[in-house]
C-alpha positions as CSV (number, residue, x, y, z in Angstrom):
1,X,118.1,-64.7,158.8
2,X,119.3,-67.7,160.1
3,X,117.8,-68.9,163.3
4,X,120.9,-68.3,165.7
5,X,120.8,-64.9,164.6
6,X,117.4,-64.5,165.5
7,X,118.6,-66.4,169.2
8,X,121.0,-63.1,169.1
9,X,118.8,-60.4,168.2
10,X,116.2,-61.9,170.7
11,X,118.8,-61.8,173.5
12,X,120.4,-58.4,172.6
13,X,116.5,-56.6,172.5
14,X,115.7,-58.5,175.6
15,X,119.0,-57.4,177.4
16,X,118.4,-53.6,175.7
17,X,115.0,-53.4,177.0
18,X,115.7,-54.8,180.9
19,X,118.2,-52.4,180.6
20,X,116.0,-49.8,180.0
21,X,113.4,-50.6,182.5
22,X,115.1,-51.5,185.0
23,X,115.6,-47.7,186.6
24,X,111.8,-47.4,186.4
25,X,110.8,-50.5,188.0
26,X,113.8,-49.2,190.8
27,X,112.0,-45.8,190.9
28,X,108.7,-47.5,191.2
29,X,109.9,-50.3,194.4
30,X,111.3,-47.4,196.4
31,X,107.9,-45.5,195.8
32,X,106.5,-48.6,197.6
33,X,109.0,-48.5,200.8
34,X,108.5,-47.3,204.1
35,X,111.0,-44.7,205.6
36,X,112.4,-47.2,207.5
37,X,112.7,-49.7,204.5
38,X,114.3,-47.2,202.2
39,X,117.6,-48.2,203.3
40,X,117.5,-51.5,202.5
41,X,119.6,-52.8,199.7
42,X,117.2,-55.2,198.4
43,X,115.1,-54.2,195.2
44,X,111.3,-55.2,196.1
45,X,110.4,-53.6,199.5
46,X,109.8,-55.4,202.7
47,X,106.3,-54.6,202.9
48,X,105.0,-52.5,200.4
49,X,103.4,-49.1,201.6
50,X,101.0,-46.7,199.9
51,X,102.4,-43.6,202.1
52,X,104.6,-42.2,200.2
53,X,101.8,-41.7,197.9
54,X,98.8,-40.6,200.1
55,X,101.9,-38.1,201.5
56,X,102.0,-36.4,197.8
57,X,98.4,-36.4,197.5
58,X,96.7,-35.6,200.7
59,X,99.7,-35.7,203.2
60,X,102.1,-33.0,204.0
61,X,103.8,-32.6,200.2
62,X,100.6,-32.7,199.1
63,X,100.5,-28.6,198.6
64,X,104.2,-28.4,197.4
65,X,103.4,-31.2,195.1
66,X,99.3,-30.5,193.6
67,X,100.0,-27.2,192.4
68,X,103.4,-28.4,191.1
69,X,101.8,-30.4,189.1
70,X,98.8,-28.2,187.8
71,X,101.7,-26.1,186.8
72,X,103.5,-28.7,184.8
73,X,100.0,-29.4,182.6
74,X,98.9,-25.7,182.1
75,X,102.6,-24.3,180.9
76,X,104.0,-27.2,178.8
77,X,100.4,-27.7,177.2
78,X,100.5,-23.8,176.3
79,X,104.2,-23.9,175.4
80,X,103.2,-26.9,173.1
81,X,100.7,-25.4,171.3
82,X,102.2,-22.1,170.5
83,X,105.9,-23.8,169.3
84,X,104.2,-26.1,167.1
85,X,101.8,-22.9,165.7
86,X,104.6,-20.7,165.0
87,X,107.0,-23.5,163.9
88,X,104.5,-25.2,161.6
89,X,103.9,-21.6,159.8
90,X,107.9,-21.1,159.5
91,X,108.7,-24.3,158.8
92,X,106.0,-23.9,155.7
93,X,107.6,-20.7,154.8
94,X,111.6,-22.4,154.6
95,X,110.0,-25.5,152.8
96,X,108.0,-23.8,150.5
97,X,109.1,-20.1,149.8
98,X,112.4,-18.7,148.2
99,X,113.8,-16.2,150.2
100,X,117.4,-14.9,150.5
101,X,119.1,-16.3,154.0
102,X,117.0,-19.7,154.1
103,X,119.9,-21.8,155.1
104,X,121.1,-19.1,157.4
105,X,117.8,-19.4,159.4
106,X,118.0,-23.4,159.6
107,X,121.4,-22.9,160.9
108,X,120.6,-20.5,163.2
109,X,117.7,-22.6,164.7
110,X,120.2,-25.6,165.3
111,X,122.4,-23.5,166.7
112,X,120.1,-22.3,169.0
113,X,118.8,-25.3,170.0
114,X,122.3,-26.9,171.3
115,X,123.0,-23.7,172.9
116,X,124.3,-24.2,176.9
117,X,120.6,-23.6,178.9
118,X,122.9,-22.3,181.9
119,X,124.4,-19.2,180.1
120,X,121.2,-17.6,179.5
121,X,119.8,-17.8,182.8
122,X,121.1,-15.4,184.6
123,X,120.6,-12.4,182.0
124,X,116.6,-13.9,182.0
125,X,116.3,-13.7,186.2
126,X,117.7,-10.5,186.3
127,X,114.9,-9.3,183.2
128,X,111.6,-11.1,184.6
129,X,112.5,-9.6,187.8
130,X,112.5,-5.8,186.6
131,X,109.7,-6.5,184.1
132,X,107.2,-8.6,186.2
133,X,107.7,-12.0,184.9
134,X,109.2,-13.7,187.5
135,X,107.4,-16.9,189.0
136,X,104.9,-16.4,186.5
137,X,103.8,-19.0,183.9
138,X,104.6,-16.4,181.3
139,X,107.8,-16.1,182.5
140,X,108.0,-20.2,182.3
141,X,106.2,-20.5,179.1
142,X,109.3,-17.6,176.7
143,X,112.2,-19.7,178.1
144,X,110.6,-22.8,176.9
145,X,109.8,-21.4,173.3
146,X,113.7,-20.8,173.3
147,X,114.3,-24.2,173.5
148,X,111.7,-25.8,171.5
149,X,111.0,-23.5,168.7
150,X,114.7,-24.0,166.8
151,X,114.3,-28.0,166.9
152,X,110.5,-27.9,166.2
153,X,111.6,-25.6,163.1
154,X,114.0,-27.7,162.2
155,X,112.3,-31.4,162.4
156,X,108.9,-30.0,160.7
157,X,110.7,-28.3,157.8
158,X,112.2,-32.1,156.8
159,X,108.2,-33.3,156.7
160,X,107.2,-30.0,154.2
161,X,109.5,-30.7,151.9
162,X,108.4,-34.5,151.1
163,X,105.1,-33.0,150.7
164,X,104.7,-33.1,146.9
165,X,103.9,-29.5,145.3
166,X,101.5,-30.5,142.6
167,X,98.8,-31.3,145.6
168,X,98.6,-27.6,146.4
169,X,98.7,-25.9,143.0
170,X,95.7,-28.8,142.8
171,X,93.7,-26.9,145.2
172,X,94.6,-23.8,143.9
173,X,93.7,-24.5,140.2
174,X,90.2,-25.7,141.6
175,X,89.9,-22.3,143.2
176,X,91.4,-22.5,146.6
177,X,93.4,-19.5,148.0
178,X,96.9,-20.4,149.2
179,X,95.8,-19.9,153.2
180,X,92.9,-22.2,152.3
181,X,95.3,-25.0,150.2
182,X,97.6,-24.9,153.6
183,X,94.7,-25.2,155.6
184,X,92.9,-28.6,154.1
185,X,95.9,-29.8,151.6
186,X,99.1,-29.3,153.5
187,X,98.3,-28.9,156.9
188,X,96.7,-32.4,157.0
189,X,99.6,-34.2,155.2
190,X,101.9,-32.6,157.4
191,X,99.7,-34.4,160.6
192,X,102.1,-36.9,161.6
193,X,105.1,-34.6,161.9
194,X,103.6,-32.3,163.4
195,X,102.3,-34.8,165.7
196,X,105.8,-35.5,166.9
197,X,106.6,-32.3,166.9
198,X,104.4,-31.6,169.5
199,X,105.7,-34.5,171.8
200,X,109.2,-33.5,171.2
201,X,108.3,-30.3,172.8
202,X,105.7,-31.5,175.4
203,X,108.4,-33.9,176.6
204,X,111.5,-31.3,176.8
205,X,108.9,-28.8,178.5
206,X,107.7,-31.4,180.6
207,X,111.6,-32.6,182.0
208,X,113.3,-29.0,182.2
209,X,114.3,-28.3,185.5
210,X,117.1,-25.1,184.9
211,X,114.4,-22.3,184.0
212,X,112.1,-24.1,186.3
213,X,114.0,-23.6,189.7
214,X,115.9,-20.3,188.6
215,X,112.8,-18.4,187.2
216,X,109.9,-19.2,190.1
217,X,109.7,-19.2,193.7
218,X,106.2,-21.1,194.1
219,X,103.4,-19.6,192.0
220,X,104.4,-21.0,188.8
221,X,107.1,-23.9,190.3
222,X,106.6,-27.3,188.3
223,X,106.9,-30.3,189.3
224,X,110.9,-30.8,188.8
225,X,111.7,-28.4,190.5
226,X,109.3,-29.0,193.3
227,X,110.7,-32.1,193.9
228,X,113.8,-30.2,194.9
229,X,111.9,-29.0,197.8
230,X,110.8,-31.8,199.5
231,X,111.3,-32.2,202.8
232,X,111.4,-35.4,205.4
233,X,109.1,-35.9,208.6
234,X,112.2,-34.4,210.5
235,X,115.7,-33.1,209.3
236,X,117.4,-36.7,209.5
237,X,114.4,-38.3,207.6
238,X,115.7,-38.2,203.9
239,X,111.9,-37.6,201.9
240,X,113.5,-40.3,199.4
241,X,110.1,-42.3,199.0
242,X,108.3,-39.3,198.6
243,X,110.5,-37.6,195.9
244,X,109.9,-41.8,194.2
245,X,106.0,-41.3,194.2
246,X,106.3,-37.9,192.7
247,X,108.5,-39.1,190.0
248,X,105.9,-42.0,189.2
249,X,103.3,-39.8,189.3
250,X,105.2,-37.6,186.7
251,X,106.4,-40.3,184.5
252,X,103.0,-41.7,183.5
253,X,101.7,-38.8,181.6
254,X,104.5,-39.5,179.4
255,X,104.3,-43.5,179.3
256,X,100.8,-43.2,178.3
257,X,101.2,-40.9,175.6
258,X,104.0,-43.0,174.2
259,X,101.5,-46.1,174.4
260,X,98.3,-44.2,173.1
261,X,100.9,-42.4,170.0
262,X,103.2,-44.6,169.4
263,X,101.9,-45.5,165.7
264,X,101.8,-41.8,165.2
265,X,105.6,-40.9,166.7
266,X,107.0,-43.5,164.3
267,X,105.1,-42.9,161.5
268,X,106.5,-39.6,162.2
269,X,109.6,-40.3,162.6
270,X,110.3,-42.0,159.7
271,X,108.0,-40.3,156.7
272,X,110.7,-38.1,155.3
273,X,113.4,-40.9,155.9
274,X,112.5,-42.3,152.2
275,X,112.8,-40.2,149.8
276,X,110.3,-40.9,146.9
């Protein structure tokens, strides 16, 4: 590559990441304005403020906010765990097993997974309230398996198949049962895309906000919905700063997961891009 097409590329990633960035470092400068800053068309703040933060932690948000956020943790880690559970087990059983209506199930999982969120909303608040599920993490934690089990299916099946079949007839020829070759042969190589599986999912439970605010009142509410909730000091104060800190707040569980995993997500990503 010549260097003036480096100069480019250089320019283009630079420009590509700024543009990224840029509406988290706004997000982050209005969680540093005052009320009375807020509307002030410059990007840093006048004089930067902790408040908005102290007012999500300890101040008056602080019990829409704190349980919010407990929420958010318990229900997306428990939705995590069991879609990538039962999708590692199907995806096993499409990669591995012949079976009459395989393709039919792969297609049914995408289709599922692009399905409208909206249209099945109604039909689930009216059954969570007659059968007790409503503003329970239960109730939370179904809805979410509906959207992350067909895609989990889907993506984990591609990293089964590169996995070479002569590794687990190994372990079965040196006496191995086939639970036990899935367990210590397969399961292990499948690591990395099960790995991003499981921050696929984490990160579309994590951001949902439709079953959120249609299916609780309080009790189980997470965090985006919470934010919905907010309030100002008085009903012409706009909680603008407030709703900024509790985005923050929200957004770093997923930066530092990205930053911790990030070897893993692409290794991920990419094993069953090459075939061979």
């Amino acid at each position: 590559m010549s260097t003036r097409s480096k100069v480019w590329w250089w320019i283009g990633g630079v420009l590509i990441v700024i543009y990224c960035l840029f509406p988290i470092a706004w997000i982050v400068s209005l969680s540093l304005k005052a009320p009375a800053d807020v509307s002030n068309s410059s990007f840093l703040p006048t004089s930067a403020t902790w408040s908005n933060y102290e007012e999500i932690f300890t101040g008056t948000a602080s019990d829409l906010f704190l349980p919010a956020l407990r929420n958010s943790f318990g229900i997306c880690l428990i939705a995590t765990f069991i879609s990538c559970l039962l999708s590692m087990f199907a995806a096993y059983a499409i990669a591995r097993l012949d079976f009459p209506g395989k393709r039919l199930i792969l297609s049914t999982a995408l289709a599922v997974a692009i399905f409208p969120v909206i249209s099945i909303v109604t039909p689930l608040f009216n059954v969570w309230r007659q059968i007790g599920l409503y503003d329970t993490w239960l109730g939370l934690i179904i809805p979410y398996l509906s959207l992350t089990l067909p895609i989990s299916i889907w993506t984990m099946s591609a990293f089964f198949r590169e996995i070479p079949w002569e590794m687990e007839h190994a372990a079965q020829v040196d006496g191995a049962t086939q639970w036990q070759a899935f367990r210590k042969v397969i399961a292990p190589l499948a690591g990395p895309g099960v790995f991003t599986t499981a921050i696929i999912t984490f990160f579309t439970a994590w951001n949902d906000f439709v079953f959120a605010i249609s299916l609780t009142s309080g009790n189980a509410r997470t965090v985006p919905a919470a934010l919905s909730f907010f309030t100002g000091a008085s009903q012409f104060t706009q909680p603008t700063g407030a709703i900024a800190a509790a985005a923050v707040i929200v957004t770093i569980p997923v930066i530092i997961l990205v930053l911790i995993f990030q070897r893993r997500i692409v290794s991920g990503l990419t094993s069953g891009a090459v075939k061979g």
